[in-house]
N, C-alpha and C positions, 0 to 999 in steps of 0.2 A: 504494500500500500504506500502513498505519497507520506511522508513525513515517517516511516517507519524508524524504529530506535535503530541501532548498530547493537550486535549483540553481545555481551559481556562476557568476559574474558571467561573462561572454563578457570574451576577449581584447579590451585598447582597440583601438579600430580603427585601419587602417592608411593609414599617412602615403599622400599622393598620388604619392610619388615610389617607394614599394615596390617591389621586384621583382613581380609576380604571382604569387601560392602561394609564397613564399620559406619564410615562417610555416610552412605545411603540409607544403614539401618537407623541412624541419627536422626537424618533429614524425614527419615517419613513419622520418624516419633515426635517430629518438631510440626511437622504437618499435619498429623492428627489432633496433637493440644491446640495449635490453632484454630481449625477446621470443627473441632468435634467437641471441644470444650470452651472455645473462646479466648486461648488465655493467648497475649504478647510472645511474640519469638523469645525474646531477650529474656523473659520469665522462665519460658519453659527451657532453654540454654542453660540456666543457672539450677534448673533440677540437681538433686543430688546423683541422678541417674548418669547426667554427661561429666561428672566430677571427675573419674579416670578414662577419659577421653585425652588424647594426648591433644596439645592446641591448636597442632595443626587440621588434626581429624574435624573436631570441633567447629572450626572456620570453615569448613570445606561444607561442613553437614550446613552450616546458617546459611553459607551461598546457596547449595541445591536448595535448601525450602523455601529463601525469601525470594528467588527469580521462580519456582513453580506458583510462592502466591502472585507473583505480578504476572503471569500467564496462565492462569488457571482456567478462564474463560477459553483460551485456544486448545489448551491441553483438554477442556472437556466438550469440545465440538470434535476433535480430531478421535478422543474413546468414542463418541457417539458411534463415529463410520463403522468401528469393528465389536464395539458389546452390543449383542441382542438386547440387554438391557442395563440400566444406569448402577452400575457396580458400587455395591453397600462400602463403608470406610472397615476395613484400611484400605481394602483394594483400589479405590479410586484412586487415592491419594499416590498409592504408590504405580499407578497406572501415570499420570498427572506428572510424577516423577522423571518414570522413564521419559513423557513426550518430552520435558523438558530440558533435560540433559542432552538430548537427538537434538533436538529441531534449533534451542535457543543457545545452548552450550557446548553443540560441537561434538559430545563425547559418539564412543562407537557406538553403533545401536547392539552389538549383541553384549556389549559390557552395559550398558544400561538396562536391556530387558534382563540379563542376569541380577544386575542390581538392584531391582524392583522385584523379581522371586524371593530371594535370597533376603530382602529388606521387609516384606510382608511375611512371609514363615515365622522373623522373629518380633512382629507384631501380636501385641494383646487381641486376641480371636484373629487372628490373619493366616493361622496357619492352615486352613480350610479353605483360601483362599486360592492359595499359592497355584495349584492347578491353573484355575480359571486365570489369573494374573500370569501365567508362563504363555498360553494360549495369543490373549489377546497383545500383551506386550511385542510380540516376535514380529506378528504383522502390525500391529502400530509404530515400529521403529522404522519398519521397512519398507511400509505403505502410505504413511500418512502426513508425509511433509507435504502433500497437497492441499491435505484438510487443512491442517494448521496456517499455510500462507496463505490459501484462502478468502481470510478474514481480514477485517480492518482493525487487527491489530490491538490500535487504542479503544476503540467501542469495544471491541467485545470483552475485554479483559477488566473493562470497566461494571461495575455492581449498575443496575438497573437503576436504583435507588440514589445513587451519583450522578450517574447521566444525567438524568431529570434535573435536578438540582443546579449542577454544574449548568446546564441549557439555560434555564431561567435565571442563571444571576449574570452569565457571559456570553452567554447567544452560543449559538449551534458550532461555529470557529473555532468561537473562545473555548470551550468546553473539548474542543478536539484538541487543541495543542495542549489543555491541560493532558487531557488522560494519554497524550503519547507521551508526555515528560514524567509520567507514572511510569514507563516504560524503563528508562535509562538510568544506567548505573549511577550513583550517587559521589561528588567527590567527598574529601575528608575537611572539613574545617576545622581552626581555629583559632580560638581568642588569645593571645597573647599579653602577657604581663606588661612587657615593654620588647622595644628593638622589633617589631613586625619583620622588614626589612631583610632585618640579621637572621632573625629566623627561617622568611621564606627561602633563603639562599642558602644555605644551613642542609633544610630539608629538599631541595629541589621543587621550590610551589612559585603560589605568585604573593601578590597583598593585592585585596581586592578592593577598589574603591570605598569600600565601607570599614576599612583596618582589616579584617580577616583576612589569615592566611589560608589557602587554599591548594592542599594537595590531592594530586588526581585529576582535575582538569574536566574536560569533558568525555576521558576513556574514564571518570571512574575511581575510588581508589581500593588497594588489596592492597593487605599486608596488616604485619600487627601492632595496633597505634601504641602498646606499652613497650615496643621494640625500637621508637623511636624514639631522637635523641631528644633532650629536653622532657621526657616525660617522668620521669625518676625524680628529676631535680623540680616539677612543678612549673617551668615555665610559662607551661601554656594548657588550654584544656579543650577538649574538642565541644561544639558548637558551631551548630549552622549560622551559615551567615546573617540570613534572616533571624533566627531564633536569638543572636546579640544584638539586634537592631531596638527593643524595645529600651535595654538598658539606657542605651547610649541616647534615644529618646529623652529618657526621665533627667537626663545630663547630671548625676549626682555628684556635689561637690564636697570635699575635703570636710571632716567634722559634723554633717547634716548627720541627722538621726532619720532613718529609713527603711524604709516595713518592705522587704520582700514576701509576698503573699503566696500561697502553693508555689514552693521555692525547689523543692528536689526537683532532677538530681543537682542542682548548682550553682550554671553557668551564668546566669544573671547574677545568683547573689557575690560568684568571686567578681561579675566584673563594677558590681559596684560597691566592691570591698577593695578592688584595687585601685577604684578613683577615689580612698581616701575617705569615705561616709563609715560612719556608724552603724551598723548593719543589725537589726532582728531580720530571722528569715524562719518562717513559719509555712509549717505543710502538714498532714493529716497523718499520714502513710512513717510509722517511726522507723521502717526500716529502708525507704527512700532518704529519710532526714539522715540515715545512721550514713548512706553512701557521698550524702554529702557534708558529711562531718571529715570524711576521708579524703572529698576533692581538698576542703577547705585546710586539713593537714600537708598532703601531699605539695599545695601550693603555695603554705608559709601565710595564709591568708585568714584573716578572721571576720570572728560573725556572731551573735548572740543567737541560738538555735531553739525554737519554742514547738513542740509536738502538742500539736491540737487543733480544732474545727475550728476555722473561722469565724464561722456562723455561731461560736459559742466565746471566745475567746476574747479578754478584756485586756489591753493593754494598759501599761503604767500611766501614759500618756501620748498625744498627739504626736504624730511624725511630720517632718517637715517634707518628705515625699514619698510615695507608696507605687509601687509595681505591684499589678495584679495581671499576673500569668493565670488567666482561670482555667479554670478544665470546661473542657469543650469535646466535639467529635476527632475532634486531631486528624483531618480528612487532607492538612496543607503538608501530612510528613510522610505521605506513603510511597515517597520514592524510598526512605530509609526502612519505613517500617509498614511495609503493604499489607500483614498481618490486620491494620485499621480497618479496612476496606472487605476485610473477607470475616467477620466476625456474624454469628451467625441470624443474627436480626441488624436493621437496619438501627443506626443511631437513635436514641431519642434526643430530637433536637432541643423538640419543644420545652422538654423538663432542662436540660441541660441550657436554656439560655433563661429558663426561670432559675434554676441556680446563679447562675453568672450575672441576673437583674440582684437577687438576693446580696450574694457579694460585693457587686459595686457600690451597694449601701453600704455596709459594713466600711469598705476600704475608704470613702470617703466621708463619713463617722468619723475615721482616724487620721485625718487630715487635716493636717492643722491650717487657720485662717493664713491665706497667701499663699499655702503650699501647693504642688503640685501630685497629680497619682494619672499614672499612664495604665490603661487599660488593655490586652492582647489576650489575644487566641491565638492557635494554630490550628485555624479553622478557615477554610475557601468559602465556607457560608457565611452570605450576609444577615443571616438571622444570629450569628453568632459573632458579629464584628459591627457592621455600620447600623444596623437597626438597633442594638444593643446602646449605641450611644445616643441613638437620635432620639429613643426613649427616653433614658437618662436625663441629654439635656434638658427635654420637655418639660421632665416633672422636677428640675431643681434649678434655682432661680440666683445661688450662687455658684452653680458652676458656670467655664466657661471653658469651650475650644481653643486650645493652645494650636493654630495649623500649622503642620510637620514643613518643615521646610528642609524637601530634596540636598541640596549642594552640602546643607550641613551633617547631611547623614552620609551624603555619599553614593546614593540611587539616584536613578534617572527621574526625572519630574514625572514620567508615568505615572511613576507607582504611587504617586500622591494624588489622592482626586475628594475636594469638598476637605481640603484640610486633614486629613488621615491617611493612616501609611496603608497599603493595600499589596502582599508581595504573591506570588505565585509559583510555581512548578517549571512553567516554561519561561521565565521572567531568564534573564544571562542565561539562554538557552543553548548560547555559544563556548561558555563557560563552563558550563556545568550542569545549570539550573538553581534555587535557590528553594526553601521550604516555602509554603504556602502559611502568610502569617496576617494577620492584623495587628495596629496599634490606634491609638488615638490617647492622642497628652490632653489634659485639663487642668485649669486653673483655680482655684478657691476664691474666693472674694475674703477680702480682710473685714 
């Protein structure tokens, strides 16, 4: 199809002493807790099950399941042609698998259809399957690169429930270059203490008009970010570029007292602990808070750390600027983490920007007269970014629109429209791409 992605680099290949399909019997246990339970990659990674995984195996297994969830829609038009009928989990998933290592990854087809038998035998109820999954795999590796190309790619790979969405906030276009940049590999960012510069030269990256450094480009990045230099000593910490743009929004100065709001795992709070602020950083979740007790170690950076509901929570006193990262559908990060998108009901938006009305009370409660609170999601929906504020404004009579001013951020005047940052997926599509985020800065009346 026109605008189709370039396909991502196949897993490095496997040491001689490997288990056989270890890799694949990983990726389809990663693809089941996904698919069948709901839960995060990055969660089900951290099971105690992949603990004596060696790092490499590990890496390999997150590549094969997170490029089958960003193709799963082609991977299950192309099972269609050869199952009689819609194959129960595991076998799907590890059907889904094999297409995806063939068609998107390069590998051989009869070491994929081996590693899709061999990956469902040592699935929970999969071993009943394995027949049926030898059967269909052999001819799906060997026949079905037609099905799969086929398709338009970014539509089909896209949740129904997205489309639609994506169509009405950015028109039929818009909504197609987003879901092709769902497609393509993601680079590495990040935020740097100081010297950007020194560093992107250092690591072989660039510094992207917004301060981030950015390795991987637009083939993507591989490799393992605690193997890189600077990362032992704290210098720097990974973050999308968009995902430190609401920081650098809030502009927080030396000394200010400043409430990071649903703060894990971090990156906001180090980087507005390394401009010098006074930091409380508060989040619900005590063993996210616990990972970023560890950034905030690792990087010689401090913070005052508060485990608890916001919506319950009583501060000592007024902040002179407040970040509120709220939770939302997280639909702007599924180039990183496509697992968003394949969960197995559709977001509840509606409850979720009734939270997020809820909290901007709260956060602006704790704001003190003249101060400032920037409000973001990492959400592509306008019910969860520009309606949420035009609300907002309506019903409070001292706030006021602080509007984002491009040049100083370092984005192109697109991404600003009506005074608010607005970033997307295909946005430096030359680049790389960027996370899909919202922000919008407000002022307090004295």
């Amino acid at each position: 199809m026109s605008g189709e992605a370039s396909a991502p680099r196949p897993p490095e290949a496997r040491p001689h002493d490997a288990r056989p399909h270890e890799d694949r019997r990983e990726a389809l246990r990663l693809l089941t807790a996904a698919l069948d339970r709901g839960r995060a990659l990055s969660e089900a990674a951290a099971d105690r099950e992949a603990a004596g995984l060696a790092p490499a195996t590990r890496a390999r297994a997150m590549t094969l399941a997170a490029e089958t969830l960003r193709r799963l829609g082609q991977a299950d038009a192309a099972i269609k042609r050869f199952a009689r009928r819609a194959p129960p989990s595991p076998a799907r998933e590890a059907l889904a698998l094999a297409a995806t290592e063939v068609f998107a990854l390069g590998a051989p087809g009869h070491a994929a259809a081996d590693g899709a038998v061999e990956a469902v035998k040592g699935a929970r109820g999969g071993g009943r399957a394995a027949g049926f999954v030898n059967a269909v795999a052999r001819r799906l590796v060997e026949e079905g690169r037609a099905a799969w190309e086929a398709q338009d790619a970014g539509r089909i790979n896209a949740p129904g429930w997205l489309w639609g969405r994506l169509g009405s906030a950015y028109g039929r276009a818009g909504a197609q270059r987003i879901v092709e940049a769902h497609l393509r590999p993601a680079p590495l960012d990040l935020s740097v203490k100081e010297d950007a510069a020194g560093w992107a030269a250092r690591l072989g990256g660039e510094v992207l008009p917004t301060g981030s450094v950015r390795l991987g480009g637009a083939e993507g990045f591989r490799g393992r970010v605690t193997a890189l230099e600077g990362f032992e000593d704290g210098a720097w910490w990974v973050q999308d570029a968009a995902a430190a743009l609401p920081a650098r929004l809030l502009d927080a100065r030396p000394g200010e007292r400043v409430l990071d709001l649903c703060a894990a795992p971090g990156g906001k709070t180090m980087q507005l602990a390394a401009a010098g602020a006074e930091v409380v950083a508060l989040d619900l979740a005590e063993a996210r808070l616990a990972r970023l007790e560890e950034n905030l170690s690792r990087t010689g950076l401090r913070a005052e750390l508060a485990c608890a509901d916001a919506l319950a929570w009583e501060p000592r006193e007024t902040f002179d600027a407040v970040l509120l990262d709220a939770p939302c559908s997280a639909t702007g990060t599924a180039r990183r983490h496509p697992d968003v998108l394949r969960r197995r009901e559709a977001p509840d938006v509606k409850g979720l920007s009734a939270l997020q009305d809820a909290l901007l009370d709260r956060a602006w409660d704790w704001t003190a007269p003249g101060g400032r609170l920037v409000f973001a999601t990492c959400s592509l929906l306008p019910e969860e970014g520009e309606r949420r504020i035009d609300s907002f404004l309506s019903d409070r009579a001292d706030a006021e629109l602080m509007p984002v001013g491009a040049a100083a951020l370092g984005v192109p005047e697109s991404w600003v429209a009506s005074g608010v940052l607005r970033t997307r997926p295909d946005h430096w599509g030359e680049r790389g791409g960027v996370d899909g985020f919202f922000a919008a800065a407000l002022r307090k009346a004295v």
